[in-house]
N, C-alpha and C positions, 0 to 999 in steps of 0.2 A: 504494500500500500504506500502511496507516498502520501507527502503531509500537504496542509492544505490553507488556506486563510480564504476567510468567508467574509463577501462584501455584502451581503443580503442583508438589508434592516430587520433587523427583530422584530417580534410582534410582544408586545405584553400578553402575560398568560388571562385567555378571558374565559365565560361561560359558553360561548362557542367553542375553539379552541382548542379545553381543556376536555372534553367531553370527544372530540377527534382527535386527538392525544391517546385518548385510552382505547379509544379505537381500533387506531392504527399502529399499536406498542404493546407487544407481548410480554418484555422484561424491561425495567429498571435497574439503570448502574445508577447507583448513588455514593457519591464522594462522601465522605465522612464529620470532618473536619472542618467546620463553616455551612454543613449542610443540616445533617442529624446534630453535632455538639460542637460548642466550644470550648476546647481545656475539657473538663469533666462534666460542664455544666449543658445539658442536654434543652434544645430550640424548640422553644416556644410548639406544640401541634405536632411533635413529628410522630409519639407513638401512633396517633390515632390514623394519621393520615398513610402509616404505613400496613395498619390492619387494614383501613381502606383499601389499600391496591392489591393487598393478599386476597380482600375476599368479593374480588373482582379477577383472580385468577391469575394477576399476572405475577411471573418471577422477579424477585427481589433478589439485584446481586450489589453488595459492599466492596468498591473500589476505593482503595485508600492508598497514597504516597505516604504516607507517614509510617516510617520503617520501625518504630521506636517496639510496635508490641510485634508477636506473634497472632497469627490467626487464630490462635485458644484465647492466648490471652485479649484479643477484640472483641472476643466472644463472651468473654467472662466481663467484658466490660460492659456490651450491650443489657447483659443481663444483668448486671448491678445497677440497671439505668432505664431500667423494667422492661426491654423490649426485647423478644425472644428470636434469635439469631442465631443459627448455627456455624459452626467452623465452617463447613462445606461453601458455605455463603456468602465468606470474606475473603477477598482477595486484597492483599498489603504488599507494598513495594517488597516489605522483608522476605513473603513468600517468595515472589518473582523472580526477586536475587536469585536464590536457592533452585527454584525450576531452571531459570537461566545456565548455570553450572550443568545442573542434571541432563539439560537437551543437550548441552554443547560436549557431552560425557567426560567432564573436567576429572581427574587421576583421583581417586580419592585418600591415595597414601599424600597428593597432595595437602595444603593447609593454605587459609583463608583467614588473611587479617583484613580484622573489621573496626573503620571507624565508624559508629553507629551503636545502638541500644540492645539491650538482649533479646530484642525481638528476630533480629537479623540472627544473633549467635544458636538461636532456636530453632528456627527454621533450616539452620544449616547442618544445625544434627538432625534432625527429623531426615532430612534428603540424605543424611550420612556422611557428611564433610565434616572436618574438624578445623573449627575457627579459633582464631586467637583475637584475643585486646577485645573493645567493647569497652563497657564503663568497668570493667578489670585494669586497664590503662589509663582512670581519668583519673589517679591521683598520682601518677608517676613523673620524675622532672628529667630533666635532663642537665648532664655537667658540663658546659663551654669552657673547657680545659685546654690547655697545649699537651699533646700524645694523649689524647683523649679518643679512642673510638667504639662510636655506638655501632653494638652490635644487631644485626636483626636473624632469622631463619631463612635461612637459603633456601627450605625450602617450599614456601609460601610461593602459590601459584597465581593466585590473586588475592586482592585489596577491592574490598565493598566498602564502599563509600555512603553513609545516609546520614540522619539527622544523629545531631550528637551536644547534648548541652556540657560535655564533659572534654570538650575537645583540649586539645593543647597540645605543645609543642612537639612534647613525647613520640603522640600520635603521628603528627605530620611528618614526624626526621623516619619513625617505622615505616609508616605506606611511602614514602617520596622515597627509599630504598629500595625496599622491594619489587619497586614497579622498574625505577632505575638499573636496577642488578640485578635480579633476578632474571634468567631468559625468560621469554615469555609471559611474565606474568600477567594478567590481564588486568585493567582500572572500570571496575564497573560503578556506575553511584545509582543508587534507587531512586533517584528525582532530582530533579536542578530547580524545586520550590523554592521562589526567593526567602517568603517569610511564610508564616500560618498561624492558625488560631492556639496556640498552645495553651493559652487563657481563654477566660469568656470576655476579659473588659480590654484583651489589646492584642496587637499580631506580633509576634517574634521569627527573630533571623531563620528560615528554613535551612532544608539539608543542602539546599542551592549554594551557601556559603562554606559549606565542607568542603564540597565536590571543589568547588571556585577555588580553595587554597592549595586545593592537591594537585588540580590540574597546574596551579602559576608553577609548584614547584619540581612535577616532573616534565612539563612542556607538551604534555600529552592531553587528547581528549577521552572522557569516557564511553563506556557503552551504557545507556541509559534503560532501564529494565522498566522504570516505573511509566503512568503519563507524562508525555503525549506518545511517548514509544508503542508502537503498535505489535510489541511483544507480549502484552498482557494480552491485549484485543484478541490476538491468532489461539493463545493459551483458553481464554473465554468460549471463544467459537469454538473448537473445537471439545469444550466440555458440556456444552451446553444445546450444540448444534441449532440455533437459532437466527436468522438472516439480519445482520448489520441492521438492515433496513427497519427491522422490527424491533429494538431496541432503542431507550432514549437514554442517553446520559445527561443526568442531574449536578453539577457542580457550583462551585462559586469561585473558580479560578478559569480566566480565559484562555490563559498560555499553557494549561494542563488540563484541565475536564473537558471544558468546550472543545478543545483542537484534539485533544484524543477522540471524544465523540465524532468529530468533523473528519478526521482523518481517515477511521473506520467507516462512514458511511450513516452512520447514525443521528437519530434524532437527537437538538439538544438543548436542554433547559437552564439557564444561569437561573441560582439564586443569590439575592442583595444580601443573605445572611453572613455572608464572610467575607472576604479581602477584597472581592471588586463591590465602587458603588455602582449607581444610576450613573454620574459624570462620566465614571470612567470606562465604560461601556460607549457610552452617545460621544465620547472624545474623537474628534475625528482624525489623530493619528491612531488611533486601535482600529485593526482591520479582522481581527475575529470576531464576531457575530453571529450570536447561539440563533437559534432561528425564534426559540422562547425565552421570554426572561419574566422574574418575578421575584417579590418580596423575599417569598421565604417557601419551605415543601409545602407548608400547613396548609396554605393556598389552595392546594390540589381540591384539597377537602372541604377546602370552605365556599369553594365555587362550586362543586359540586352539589352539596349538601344546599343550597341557597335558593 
């Protein structure tokens, strides 16, 4: 598939619409993070409006960049947040990594440093790899000595790169090695998100700024596993066997939901509940243009139900 930018004017989601929306959409990807909650704190309608679409048939799938949990542990959070979710039904950057590995049948006597949360180091033993660093590394320093050399594992085959509030220098001299000396090693990052909702009341630096140091200091680009990459989408369709066409993705990011939807072929809904607003959607340098946009999910339901 290649990628795509959408000059189409959006339409706001109305009671017309939304009602040919459910028409013509057999599944739901719904981003996470700005969409269902902020930080821990879960948006205004979304339980209800998610039993809405369940008992109207269609399938519910949870696409998330945010590498930080494991697919149990998303799962464990939906459910601490009373909505009931199965693992089977999230899909997280951190997974993607881990498949990524798996199709490309990466050595598994190889090892895998990860700057990134335990969500990443989980997923990569679940697939059978053995990962190092994680927030295992975020209190470690480094000594700028004369005959000082940091050493790293020869033989680390690749370096996952995602969101990591634990970063530091430690980190960066490990992966900017490995990728540097190591033959082969691969540089993957789960998302190049500038910022996200990690709070309810503000957005913080994403995994976009990891990925960004690693790349300044091995000189290299990564392979991106998470949105807008159309690695997950192939992974989706193929488990799901359901036509692009008949699918809407739901987000609140344009350079990742919207263009992963658009990329794929898919229908696609901006919500105002996360990082982009109304301005910066109708700005007329943004050239991505979900073909819907609206406040918030809860909408679904309240137009409907009206």
């Amino acid at each position: 598939m290649t990628e795509v930018e959408s000059t189409t004017v959006c339409q706001p989601l109305s009671l017309t619409n939304v009602r040919h929306l459910l028409d013509s959409v057999d599944a739901f990807l719904l981003d996470c993070d700005g969409v269902i909650w902020k930080g821990d704190t879960l948006i205004d309608g979304v339980p209800r409006t998610l039993e809405l679409l369940r008992s109207k048939g269609k399938k519910l799938v949870f696409v998330t960049n945010n590498s930080m949990k494991s697919r149990k542990q998303y799962a464990l959070k939906f459910q601490s947040l009373g909505i009931p979710v199965t693992e089977e039904e999230i899909f997280s950057s951190s997974f993607a990594a881990a498949m990524y590995l798996k199709e490309k049948e990466f050595p598994p006597e190889k090892k895998v440093y990860v700057i990134g949360g335990e969500g990443i180091l989980e997923e990569l033993k679940l697939a059978g790899f053995t990962g190092l660093g994680g927030p295992g590394d975020g209190a470690k320093t480094v000594q700028l000595k004369a005959n000082t050399l940091f050493e790293h594992d020869k033989n680390v085959g690749a370096v996952v790169v995602g969101l990591d509030p634990n970063i530091n220098y430690y980190k960066l001299q490990y992966a900017t090695l490995c990728i540097r000396e190591n033959p082969g090693c691969l540089f993957i990052a789960t998302n190049r998100d500038a910022t996200g909702n990690m709070t309810d009341l503000q957005e913080w630096p994403g995994a976009g700024c990891m990925v960004g140091a690693v790349c300044g200091s091995t000189e290299k680009e990564p392979i991106v596993v998470g949105k807008p990459s159309t690695f997950l989408m192939d992974f989706l369709q193929n488990k799901y066997n359901i036509p692009t066409c008949r699918m809407c993705m739901v987000g609140d990011r344009l350079d990742t939901d919207i263009l992963f939807g658009q990329n794929a072929g898919c229908t696609t809904l901006l919500v105002l509940s996360g990082v982009t607003s109304k301005s910066t959607l109708q700005d007329p340098p943004n050239h991505i243009q979900p073909q819907l946009y609206t406040n918030q999910i809860s909408d679904i339901f309240d137009l409907l139900k009206s």
